[in-house]
Structures are given as C-alpha cells and as structure tokens.
KOLROZA-174779 format. One record per atom (N, C-alpha, C, O): residue number from 1; residue in three letters; atom name; x, y, z. Coordinates in nm, 4 decimals. Last residue first. Example, Ala and Ser with C-alpha at 12.3 -4.5 7.8 and 13.67 -1.06 7.14 Angstrom:
<recs>
+-----+-----+----+----------+----------+----------+
!   k !   r !  a !        x !        y !        z !
+-----+-----+----+----------+----------+----------+
!   2 ! ser !  N !   1.2850 !  -0.2250 !   0.7080 !
!   2 ! ser ! CA !   1.3670 !  -0.1060 !   0.7140 !
!   2 ! ser !  C !   1.2900 !   0.0030 !   0.7870 !
!   2 ! ser !  O !   1.3409 !   0.1138 !   0.8039 !
!   1 ! ala !  N !   1.3190 !  -0.5690 !   0.7800 !
!   1 ! ala ! CA !   1.2300 !  -0.4500 !   0.7800 !
!   1 ! ala !  C !   1.3200 !  -0.3300 !   0.7800 !
!   1 ! ala !  O !   1.4236 !  -0.3319 !   0.8465 !
+-----+-----+----+----------+----------+----------+
</recs>
This chain:
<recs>
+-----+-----+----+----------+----------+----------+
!   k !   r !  a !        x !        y !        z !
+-----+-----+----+----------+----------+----------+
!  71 ! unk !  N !   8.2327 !   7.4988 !  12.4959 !
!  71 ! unk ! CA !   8.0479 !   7.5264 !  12.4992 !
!  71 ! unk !  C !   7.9574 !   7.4367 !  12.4191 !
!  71 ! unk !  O !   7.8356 !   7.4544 !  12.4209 !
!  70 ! unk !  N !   8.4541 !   7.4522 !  12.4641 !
!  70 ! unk ! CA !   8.4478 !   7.3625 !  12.5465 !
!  70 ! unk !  C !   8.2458 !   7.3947 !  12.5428 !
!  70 ! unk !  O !   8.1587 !   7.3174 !  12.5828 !
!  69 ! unk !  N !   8.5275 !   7.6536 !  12.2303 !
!  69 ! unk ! CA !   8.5431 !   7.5245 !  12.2206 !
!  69 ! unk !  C !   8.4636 !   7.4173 !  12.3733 !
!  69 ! unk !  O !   8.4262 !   7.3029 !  12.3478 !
!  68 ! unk !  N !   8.5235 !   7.8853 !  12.3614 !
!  68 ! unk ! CA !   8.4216 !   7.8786 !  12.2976 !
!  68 ! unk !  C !   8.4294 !   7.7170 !  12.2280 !
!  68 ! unk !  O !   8.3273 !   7.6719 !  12.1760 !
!  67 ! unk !  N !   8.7608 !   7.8832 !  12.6047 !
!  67 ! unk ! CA !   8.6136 !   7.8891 !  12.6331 !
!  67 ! unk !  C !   8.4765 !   7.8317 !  12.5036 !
!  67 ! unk !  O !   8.3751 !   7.7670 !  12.5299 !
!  66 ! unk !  N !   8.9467 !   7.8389 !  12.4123 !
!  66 ! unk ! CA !   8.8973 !   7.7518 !  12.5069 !
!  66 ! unk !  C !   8.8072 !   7.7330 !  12.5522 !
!  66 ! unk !  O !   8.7496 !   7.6248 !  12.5636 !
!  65 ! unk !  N !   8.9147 !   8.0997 !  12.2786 !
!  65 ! unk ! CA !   8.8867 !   7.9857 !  12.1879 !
!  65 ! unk !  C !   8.8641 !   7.9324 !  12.2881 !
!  65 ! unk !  O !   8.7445 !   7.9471 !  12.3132 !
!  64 ! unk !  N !   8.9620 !   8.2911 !  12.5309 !
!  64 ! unk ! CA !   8.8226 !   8.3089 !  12.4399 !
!  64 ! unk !  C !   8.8056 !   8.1661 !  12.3430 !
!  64 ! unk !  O !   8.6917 !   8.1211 !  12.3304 !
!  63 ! unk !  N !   9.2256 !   8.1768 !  12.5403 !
!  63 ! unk ! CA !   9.1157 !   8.1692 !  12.6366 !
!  63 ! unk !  C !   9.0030 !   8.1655 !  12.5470 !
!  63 ! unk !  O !   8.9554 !   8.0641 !  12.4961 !
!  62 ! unk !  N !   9.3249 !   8.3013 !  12.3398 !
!  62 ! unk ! CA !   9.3536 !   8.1332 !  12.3370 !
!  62 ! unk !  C !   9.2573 !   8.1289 !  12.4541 !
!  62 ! unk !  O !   9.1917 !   8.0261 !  12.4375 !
!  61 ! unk !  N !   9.2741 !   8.6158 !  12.3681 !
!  61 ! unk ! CA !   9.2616 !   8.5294 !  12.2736 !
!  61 ! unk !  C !   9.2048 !   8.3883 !  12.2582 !
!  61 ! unk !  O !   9.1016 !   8.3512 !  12.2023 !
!  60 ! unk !  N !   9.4239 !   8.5999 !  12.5867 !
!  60 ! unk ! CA !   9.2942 !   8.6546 !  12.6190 !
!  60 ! unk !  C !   9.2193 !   8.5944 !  12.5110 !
!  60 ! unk !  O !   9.1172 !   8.5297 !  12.5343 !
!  59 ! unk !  N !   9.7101 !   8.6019 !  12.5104 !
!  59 ! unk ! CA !   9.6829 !   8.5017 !  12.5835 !
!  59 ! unk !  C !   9.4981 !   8.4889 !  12.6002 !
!  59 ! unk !  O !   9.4471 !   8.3792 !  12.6233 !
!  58 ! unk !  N !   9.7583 !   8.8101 !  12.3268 !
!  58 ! unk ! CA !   9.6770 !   8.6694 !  12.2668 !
!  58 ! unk !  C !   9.6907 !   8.5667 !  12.3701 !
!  58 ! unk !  O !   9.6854 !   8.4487 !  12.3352 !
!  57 ! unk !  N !   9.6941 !   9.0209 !  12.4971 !
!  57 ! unk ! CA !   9.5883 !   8.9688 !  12.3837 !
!  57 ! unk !  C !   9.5762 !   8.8364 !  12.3306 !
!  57 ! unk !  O !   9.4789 !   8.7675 !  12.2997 !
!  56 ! unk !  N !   9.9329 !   8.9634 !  12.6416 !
!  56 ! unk ! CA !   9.8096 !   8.9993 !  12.7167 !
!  56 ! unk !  C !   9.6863 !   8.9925 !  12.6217 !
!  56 ! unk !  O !   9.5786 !   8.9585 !  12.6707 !
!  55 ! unk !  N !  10.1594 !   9.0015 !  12.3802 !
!  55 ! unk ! CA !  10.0848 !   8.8486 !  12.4549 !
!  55 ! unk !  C !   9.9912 !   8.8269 !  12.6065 !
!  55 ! unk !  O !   9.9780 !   8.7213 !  12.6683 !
!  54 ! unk !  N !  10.0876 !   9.2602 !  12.3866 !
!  54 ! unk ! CA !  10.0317 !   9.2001 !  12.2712 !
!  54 ! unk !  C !  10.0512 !   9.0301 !  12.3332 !
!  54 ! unk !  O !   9.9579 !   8.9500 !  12.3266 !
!  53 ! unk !  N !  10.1436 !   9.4120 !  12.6107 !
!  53 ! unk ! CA !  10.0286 !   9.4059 !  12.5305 !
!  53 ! unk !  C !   9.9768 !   9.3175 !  12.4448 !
!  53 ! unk !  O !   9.8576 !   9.2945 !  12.4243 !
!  52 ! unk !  N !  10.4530 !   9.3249 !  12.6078 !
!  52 ! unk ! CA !  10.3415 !   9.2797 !  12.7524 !
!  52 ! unk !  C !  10.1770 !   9.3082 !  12.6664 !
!  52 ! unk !  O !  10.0983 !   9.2136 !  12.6676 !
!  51 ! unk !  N !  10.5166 !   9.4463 !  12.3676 !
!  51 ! unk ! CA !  10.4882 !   9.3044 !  12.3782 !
!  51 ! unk !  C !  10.4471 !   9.2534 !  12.4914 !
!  51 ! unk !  O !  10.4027 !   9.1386 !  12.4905 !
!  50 ! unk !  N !  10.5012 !   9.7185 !  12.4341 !
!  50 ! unk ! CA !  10.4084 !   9.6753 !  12.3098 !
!  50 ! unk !  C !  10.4349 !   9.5070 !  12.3350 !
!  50 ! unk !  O !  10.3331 !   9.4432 !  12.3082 !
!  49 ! unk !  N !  10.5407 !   9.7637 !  12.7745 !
!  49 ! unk ! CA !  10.5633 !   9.7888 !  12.6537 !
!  49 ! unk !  C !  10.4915 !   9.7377 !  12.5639 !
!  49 ! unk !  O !  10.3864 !   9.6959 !  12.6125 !
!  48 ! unk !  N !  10.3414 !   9.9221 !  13.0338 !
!  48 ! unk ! CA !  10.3550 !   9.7971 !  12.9423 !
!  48 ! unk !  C !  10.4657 !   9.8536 !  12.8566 !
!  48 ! unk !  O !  10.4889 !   9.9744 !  12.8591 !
!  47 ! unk !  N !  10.3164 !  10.1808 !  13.1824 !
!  47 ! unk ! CA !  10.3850 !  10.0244 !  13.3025 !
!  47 ! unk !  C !  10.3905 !   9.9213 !  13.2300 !
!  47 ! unk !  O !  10.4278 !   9.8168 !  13.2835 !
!  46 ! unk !  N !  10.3942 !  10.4408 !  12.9945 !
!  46 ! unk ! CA !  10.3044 !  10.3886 !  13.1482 !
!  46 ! unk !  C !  10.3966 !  10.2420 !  13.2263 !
!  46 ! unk !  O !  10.4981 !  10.2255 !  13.2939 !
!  45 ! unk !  N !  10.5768 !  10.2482 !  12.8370 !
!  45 ! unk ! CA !  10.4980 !  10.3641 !  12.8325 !
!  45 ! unk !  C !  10.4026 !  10.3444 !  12.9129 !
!  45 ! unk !  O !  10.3298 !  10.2452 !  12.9104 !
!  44 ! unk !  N !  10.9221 !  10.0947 !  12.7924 !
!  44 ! unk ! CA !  10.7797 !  10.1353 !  12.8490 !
!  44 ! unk !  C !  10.7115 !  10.2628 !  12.8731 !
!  44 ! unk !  O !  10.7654 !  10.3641 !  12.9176 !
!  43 ! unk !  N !  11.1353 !   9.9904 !  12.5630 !
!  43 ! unk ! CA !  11.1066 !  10.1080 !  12.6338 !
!  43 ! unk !  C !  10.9389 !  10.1179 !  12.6933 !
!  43 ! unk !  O !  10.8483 !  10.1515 !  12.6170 !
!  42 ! unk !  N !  11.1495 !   9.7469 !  12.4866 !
!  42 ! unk ! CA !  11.2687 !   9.7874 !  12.5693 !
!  42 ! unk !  C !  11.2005 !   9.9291 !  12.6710 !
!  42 ! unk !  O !  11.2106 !   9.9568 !  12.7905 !
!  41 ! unk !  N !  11.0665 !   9.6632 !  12.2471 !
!  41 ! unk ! CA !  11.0746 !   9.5334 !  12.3692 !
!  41 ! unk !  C !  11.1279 !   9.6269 !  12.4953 !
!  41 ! unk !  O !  11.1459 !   9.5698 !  12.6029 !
!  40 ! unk !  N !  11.0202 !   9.8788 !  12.0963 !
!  40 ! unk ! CA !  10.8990 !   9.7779 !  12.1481 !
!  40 ! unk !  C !  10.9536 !   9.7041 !  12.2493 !
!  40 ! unk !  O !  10.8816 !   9.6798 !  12.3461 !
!  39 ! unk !  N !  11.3075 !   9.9180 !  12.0444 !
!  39 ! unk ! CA !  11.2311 !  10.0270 !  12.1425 !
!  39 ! unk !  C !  11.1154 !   9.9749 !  12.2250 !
!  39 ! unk !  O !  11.0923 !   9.9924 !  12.3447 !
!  38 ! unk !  N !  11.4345 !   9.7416 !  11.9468 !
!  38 ! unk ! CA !  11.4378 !   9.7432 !  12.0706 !
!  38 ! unk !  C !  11.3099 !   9.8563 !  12.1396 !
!  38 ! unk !  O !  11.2511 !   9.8613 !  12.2476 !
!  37 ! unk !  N !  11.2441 !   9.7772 !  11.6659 !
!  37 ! unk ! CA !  11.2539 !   9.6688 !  11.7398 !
!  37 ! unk !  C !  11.2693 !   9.6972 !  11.8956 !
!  37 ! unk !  O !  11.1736 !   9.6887 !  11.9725 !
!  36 ! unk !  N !  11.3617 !  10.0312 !  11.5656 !
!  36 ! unk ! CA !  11.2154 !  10.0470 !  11.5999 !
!  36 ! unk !  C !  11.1853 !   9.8944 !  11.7419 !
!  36 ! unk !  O !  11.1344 !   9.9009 !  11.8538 !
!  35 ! unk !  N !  11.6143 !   9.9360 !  11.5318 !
!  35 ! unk ! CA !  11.5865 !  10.0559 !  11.6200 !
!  35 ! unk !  C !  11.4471 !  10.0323 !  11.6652 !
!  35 ! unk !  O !  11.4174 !  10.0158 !  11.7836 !
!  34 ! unk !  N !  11.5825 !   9.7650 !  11.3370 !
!  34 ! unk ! CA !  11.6333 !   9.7241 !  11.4390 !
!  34 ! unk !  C !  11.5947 !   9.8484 !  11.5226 !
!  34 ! unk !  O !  11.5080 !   9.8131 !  11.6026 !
!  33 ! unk !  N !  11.4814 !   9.9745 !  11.0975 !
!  33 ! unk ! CA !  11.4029 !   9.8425 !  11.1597 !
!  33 ! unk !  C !  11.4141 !   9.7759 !  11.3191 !
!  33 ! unk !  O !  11.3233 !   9.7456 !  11.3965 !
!  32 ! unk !  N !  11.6784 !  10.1296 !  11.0811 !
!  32 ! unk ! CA !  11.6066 !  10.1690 !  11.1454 !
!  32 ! unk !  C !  11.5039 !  10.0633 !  11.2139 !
!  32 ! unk !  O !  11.4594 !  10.0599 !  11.3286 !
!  31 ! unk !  N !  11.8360 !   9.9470 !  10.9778 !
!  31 ! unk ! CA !  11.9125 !   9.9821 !  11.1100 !
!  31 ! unk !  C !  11.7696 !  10.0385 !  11.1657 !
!  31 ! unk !  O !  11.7359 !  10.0058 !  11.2795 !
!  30 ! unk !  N !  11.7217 !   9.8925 !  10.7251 !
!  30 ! unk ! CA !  11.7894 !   9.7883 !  10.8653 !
!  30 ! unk !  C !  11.7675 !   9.8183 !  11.0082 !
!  30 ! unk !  O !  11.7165 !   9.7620 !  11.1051 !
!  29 ! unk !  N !  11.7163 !  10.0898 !  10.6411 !
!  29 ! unk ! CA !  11.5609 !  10.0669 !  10.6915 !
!  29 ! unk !  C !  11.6276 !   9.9139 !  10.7899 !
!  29 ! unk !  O !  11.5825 !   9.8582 !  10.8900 !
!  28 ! unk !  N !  11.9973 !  10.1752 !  10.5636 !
!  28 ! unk ! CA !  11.9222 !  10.2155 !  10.6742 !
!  28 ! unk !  C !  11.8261 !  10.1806 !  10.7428 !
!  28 ! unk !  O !  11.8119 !  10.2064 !  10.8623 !
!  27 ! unk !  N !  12.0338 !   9.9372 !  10.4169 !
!  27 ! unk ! CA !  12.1321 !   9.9431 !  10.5755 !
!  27 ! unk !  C !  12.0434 !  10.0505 !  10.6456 !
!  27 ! unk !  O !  12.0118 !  10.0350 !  10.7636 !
!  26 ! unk !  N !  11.8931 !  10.0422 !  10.1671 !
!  26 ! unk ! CA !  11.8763 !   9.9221 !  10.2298 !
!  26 ! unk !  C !  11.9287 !   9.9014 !  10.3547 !
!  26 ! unk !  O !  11.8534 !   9.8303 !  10.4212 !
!  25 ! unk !  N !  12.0222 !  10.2531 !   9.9973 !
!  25 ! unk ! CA !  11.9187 !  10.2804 !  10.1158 !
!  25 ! unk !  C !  11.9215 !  10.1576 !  10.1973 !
!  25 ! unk !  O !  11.9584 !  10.1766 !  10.3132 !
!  24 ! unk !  N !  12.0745 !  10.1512 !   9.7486 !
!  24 ! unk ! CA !  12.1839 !  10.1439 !   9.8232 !
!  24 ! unk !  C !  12.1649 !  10.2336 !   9.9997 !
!  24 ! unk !  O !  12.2502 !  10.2625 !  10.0835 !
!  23 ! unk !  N !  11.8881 !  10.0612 !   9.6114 !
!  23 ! unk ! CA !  11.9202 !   9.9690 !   9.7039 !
!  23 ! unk !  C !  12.0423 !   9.9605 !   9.7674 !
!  23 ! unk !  O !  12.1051 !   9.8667 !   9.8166 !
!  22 ! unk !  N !  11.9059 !  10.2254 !   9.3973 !
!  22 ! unk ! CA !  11.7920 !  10.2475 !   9.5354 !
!  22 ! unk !  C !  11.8276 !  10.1845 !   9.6336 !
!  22 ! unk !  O !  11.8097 !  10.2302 !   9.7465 !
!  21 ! unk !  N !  12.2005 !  10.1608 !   9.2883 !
!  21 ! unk ! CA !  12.0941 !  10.2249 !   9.2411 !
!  21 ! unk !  C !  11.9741 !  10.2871 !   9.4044 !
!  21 ! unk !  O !  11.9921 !  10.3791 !   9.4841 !
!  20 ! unk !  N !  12.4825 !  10.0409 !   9.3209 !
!  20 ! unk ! CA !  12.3648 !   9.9584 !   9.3692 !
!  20 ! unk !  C !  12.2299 !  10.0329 !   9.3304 !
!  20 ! unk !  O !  12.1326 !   9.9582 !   9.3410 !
!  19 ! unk !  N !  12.6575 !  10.1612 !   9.1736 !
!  19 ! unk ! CA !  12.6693 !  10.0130 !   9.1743 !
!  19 ! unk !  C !  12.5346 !   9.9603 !   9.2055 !
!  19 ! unk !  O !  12.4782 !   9.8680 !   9.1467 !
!  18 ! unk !  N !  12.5512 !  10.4490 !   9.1704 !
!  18 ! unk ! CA !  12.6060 !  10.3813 !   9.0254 !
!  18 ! unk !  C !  12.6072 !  10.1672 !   9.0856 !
!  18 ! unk !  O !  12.5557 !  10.0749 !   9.0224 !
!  17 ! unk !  N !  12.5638 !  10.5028 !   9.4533 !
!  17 ! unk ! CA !  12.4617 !  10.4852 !   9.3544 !
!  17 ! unk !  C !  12.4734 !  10.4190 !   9.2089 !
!  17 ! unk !  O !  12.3912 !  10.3418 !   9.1596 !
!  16 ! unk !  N !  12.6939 !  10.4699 !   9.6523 !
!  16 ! unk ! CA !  12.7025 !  10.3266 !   9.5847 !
!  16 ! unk !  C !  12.5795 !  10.3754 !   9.5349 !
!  16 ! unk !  O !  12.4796 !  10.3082 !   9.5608 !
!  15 ! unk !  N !  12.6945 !  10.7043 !   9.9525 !
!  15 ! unk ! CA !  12.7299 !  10.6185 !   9.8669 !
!  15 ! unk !  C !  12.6810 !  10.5298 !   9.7824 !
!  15 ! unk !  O !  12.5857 !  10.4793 !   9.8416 !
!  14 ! unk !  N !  12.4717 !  10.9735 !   9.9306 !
!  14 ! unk ! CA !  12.4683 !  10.8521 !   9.9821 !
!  14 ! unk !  C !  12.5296 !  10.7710 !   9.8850 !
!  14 ! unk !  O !  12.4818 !  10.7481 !   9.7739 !
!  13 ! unk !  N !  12.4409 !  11.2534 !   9.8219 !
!  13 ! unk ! CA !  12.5452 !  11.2364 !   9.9350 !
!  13 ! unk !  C !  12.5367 !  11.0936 !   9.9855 !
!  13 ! unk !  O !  12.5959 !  11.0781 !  10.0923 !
!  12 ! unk !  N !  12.1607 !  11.2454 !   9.6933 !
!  12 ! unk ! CA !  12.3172 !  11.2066 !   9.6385 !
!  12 ! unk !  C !  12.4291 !  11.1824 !   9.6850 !
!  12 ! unk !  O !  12.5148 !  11.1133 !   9.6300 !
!  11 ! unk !  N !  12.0060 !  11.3330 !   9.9353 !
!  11 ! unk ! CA !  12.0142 !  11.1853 !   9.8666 !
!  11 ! unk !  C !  12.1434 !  11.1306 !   9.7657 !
!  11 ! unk !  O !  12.2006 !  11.0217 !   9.7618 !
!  10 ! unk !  N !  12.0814 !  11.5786 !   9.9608 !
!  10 ! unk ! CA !  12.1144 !  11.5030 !  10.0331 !
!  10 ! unk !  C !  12.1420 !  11.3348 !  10.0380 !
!  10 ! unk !  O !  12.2211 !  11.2562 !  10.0901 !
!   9 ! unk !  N !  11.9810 !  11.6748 !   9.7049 !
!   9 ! unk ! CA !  12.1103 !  11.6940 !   9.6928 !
!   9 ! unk !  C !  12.1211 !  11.6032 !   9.8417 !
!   9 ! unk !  O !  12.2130 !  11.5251 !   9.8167 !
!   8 ! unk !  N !  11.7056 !  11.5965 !   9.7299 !
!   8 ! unk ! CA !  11.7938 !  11.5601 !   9.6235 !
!   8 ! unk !  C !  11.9152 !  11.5392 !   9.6404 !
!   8 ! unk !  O !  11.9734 !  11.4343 !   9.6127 !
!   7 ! unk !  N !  11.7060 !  11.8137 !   9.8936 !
!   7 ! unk ! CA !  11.6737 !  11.6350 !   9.9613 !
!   7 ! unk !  C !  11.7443 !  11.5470 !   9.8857 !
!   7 ! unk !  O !  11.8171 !  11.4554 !   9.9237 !
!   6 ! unk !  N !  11.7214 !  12.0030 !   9.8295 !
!   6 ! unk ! CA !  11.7949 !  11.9981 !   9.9729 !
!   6 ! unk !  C !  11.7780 !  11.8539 !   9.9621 !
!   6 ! unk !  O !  11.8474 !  11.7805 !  10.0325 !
!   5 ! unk !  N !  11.4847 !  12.0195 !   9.6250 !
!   5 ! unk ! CA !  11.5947 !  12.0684 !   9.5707 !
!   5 ! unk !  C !  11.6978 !  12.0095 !   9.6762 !
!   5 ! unk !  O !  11.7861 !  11.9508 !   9.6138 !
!   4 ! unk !  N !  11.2915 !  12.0381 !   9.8191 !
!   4 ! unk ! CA !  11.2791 !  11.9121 !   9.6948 !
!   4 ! unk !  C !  11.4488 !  11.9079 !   9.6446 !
!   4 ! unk !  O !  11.5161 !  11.8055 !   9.6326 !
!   3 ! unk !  N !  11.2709 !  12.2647 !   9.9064 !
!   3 ! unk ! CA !  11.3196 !  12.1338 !  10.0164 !
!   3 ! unk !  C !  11.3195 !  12.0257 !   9.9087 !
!   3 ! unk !  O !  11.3592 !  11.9145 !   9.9436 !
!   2 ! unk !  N !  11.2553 !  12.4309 !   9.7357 !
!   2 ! unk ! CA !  11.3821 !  12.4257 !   9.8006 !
!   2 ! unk !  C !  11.3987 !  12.3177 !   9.9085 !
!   2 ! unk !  O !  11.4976 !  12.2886 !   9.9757 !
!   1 ! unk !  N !  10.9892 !  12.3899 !   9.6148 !
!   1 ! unk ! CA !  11.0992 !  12.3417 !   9.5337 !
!   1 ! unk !  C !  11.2303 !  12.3422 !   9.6107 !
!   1 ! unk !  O !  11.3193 !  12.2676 !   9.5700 !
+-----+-----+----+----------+----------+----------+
</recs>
C-alpha cells in the first residue's frame, strides 16, 4: 500500500487534471516514444543497431520472394 499510496501522490503532482483528465500523460509517451526512436537508429549493440537488422531482413525477405517467384 506505500508504493500505491507514493504513486498516487506522484501522479497528482502532474499538471491539467481537471482540464484534461488521463490525457494529461500524453507529452510523456511522446517524449518517451521519441526517446525510444533515436535510441533504435542511434545507439549500437555489438556492430548493428535495430534498423541495420531489420532492412538486413527485409532485404533477405524480397530475395526469398524473387527467388520463389522465378521457380
């Protein structure tokens, strides 16, 4: 109940409840959204980031159709 109780009270500490209700959260999942964003394009783990991975799949992908189209 004391972290239920801490969260509450932290959650009230967030402007524009009376005007906007829940949707006065909305700038964060922004910001966090954007955060999460650069990190994929920006920060590497080993020697890829998440988008050298993912158009290394779907280039591997459009092959695999080429291939299975031309059989």
């Amino acid at each position: 109940m004391l972290v239920s109780e801490r969260l509450k009270r932290l959650l009230r500490l967030v402007p524009g409840e009376r005007r906007f209700g829940f949707y006065r959260f909305l700038p964060f999942f922004f910001v966090l959204g954007g955060a999460m964003e650069w990190f994929m394009i920006n920060v590497r783990i080993g020697k890829e980031t998440f988008y050298d991975v993912y158009r290394r799949k779907q280039s591997e992908r459009q092959y695999e159709a080429r291939m299975k189209k031309e059989e």
